[in-house]
N, C-alpha and C positions, 0 to 999 in steps of 0.2 A: 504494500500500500504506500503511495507517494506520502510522503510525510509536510502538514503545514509549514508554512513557513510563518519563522516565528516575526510577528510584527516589532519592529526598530523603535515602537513608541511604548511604555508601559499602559496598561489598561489605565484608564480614569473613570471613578462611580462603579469600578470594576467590569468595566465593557473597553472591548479592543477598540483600535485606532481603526477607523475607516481607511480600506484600501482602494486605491483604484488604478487600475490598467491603463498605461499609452500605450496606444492603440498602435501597429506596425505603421498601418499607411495613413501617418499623422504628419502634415505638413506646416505646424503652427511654428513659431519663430521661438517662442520660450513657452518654459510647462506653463507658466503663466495666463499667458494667451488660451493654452487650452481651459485651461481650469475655469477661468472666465467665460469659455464658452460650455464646458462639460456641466457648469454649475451654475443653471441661469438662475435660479431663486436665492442663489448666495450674493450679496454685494460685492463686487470688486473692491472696491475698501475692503471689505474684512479680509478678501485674499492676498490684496494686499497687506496688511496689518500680519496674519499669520505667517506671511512669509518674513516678513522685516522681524517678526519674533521667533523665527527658527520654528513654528508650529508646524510646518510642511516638511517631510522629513522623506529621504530615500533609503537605501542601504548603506550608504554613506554616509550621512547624517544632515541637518539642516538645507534646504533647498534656497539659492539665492533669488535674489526678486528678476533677477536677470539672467536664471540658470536657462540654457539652450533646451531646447524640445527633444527628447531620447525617445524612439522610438521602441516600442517593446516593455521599456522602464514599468518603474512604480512608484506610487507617492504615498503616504499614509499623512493622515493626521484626525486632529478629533474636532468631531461634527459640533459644531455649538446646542446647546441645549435646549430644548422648549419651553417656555413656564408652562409650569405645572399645578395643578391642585392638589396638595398631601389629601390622601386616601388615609382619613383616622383610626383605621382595622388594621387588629395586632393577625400577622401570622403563628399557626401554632404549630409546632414541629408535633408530627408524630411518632418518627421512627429514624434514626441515623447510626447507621453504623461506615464501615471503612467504604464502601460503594455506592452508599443508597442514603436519599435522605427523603423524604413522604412529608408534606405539610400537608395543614387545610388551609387554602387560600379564602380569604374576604372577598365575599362580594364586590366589585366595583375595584376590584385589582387585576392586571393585566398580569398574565403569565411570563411573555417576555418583551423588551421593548420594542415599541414597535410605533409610527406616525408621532402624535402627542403624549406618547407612556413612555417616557422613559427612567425615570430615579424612580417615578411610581411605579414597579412592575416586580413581581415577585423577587426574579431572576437577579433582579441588582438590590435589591434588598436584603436579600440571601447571602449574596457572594459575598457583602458588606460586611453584615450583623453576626456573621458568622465567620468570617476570616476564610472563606473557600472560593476563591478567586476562579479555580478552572469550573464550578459549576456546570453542572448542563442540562436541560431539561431532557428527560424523556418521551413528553408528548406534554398539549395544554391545553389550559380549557380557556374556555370563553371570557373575558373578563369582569361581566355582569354573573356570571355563574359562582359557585361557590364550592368547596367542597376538594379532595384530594387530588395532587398533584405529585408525580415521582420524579427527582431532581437526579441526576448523578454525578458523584461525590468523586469517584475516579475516571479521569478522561479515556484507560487505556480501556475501561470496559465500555464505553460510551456505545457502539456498535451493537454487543450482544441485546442490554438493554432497549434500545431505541428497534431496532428490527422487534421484538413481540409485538411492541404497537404497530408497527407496518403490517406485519402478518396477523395482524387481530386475534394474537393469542390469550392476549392480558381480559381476563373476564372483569365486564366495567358493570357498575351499579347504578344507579342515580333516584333520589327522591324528589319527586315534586308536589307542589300543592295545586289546585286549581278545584273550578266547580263540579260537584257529584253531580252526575246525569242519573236516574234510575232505570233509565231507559234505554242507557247503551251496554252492550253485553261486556263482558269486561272479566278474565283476562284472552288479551288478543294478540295476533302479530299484524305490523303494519307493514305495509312495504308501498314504496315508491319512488319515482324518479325527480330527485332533485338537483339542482343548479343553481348555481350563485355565480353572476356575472361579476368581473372586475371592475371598480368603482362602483356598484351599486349594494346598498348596507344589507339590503335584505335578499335571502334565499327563495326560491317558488318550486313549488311543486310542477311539475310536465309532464304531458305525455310521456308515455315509451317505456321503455326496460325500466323496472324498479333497477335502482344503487343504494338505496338507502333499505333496512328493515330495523326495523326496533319491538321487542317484547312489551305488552305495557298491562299490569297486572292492580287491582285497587286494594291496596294494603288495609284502610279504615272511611269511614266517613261519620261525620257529623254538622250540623248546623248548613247544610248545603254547600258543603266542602271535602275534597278527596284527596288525601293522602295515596299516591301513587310508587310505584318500581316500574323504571323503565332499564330496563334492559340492551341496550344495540350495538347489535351485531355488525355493523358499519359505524365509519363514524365521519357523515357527510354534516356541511356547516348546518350548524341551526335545525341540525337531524330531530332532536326531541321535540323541539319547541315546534315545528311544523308537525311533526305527528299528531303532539298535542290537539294543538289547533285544527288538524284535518277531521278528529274528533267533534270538536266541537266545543273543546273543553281547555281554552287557552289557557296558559300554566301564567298563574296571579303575577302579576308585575312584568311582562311580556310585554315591551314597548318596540317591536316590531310586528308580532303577531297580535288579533288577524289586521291593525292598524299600526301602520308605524309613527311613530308619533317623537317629537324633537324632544330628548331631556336632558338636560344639561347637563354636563362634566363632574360639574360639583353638587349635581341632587342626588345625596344618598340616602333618599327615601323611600319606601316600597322595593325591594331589591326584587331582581328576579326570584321565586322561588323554587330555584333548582339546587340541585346539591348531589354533586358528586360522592357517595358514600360508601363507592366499596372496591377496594381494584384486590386483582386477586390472580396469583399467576404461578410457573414453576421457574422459579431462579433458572437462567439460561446458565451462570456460572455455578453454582454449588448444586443445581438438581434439586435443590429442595423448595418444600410448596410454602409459598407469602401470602397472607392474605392482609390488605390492612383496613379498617374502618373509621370513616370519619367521625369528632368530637362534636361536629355542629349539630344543630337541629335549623328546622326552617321556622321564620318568628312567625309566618302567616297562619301555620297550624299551632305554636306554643303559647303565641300571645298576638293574637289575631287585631286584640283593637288598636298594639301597639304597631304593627305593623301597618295598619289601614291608617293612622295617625290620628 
């Protein structure tokens, strides 16, 4: 296996230095000029700026504001930050040992950085508060979703672990809330074919070949509300929360389903009430069986008025 190449910048917030490729048949006068163009939403001031401060680095070290265009070359440096709104939910470790580390992530926290999440997002909060800088996730959930997440703790086994999620070996859980139907049969398997086009926030169900299925079984009900297990056996975007909804029975705090609806960054009110609660697998290194379970509950079913506000 080609082995990475280790970036010339130390991480910062504990996230690598942004690389980028010059490109062979690059005909610009200085990287300068490229980056200027490679990087329309960056200010040229600020590319400037980082160059005259040594922030634009090669394998050589510091890039001058006047260094010639290398074709093939590289350049690293670190992308400026977004403001952010601190996300006020503690994560709680569940399980850590030399390979594996299992949180339950908060609600309204982003699993890795990603557009506007970045200091806010599990993965850099982790690698922080915990001194384990090579972090790495194993797969992730949703950022409005809640519930168990498996981190890994050593790089060299990063492969074994991350392949069971590719090959869907890892048996996933999840609890939801939403409205009791009496009337729908319950428990069932769903399947269909879903899509989620690039730049647009919400997934659709289509025609054609199911890709997605999911188990969905009704654990309790009370006060015309249902405690749910869903089950799926795929794991396509926005898989449960459409099944839900194709039900009839959209899972409480659901601001895309069946309406999408704008809520702000900073309202962390009515959280979606999903929750990841049960991952369960055979160690691909030691052969032995994991199962682990989440510490949360959902506040729509624990304390119902506190969550409707």
């Amino acid at each position: 296996m080609r082995r990475r190449q280790q970036p010339p910048l130390p991480k910062r917030h504990g996230l690598d230095p942004a690389r980028l490729r010059l490109p062979e048949d690059g005909d610009w006068a200085t990287i300068r000029d490229h980056l200027v163009e490679r990087l329309p939403r960056v200010d040229p001031a600020r590319i400037d700026e980082l160059l005259r401060d040594g922030g634009i680095v090669d394998l050589t070290g510091p890039i001058a504001p006047d260094a010639p265009y290398v074709p093939g070359g590289a350049v690293w440096f670190h992308r400026d930050l977004p403001v952010e709104t601190d996300v006020p939910f503690e994560i709680t470790v569940v399980h850590r040992d030399d390979a594996l580390l299992v949180v339950d992530k908060p609600h309204f926290l982003a699993t890795i950085p990603r557009g506007q999440h970045i200091l806010q997002t599990a993965l850099v909060r982790l690698r922080r508060d915990l001194d384990l800088p090579d972090l790495i996730p194993a797969h992730r959930l949703d950022r409005v979703t809640a519930g168990l997440v498996l981190f890994i703790i050593d790089p060299a086994r990063r492969g074994a672990y991350q392949t069971m999620f590719h090959k869907r070996t890892v048996h996933k859980e999840y609890e939801a809330i939403a409205p009791y139907d009496p009337a729908l049969a319950l428990p069932r398997v769903v399947r269909s074919r879903i899509v989620k086009e690039k730049h647009v926030l919400a997934a659709q169900e289509v025609a054609g070949e199911p890709n997605a299925e999911t188990s969905i079984e009704l654990i309790e009900h009370r006060d015309g509300l249902g405690r749910y297990r869903l089950r799926p056996r795929t794991g396509r975007t926005h898989q449960l929360r459409l099944h839900m909804n194709s039900l009839g029975i959209p899972i409480l705090g659901d601001d895309f389903y069946p309406v999408l609806t704008d809520k702000p960054v900073d309202d962390f009110t009515r959280p979606l009430q999903l929750l990841a609660a049960t991952l369960e697998f055979t160690d691909p290194i030691s052969r032995a069986p994991r199962r682990f379970e989440t510490t949360r509950t959902l506040q729509a079913w624990t304390d119902p008025a506190g969550w409707a506000g």
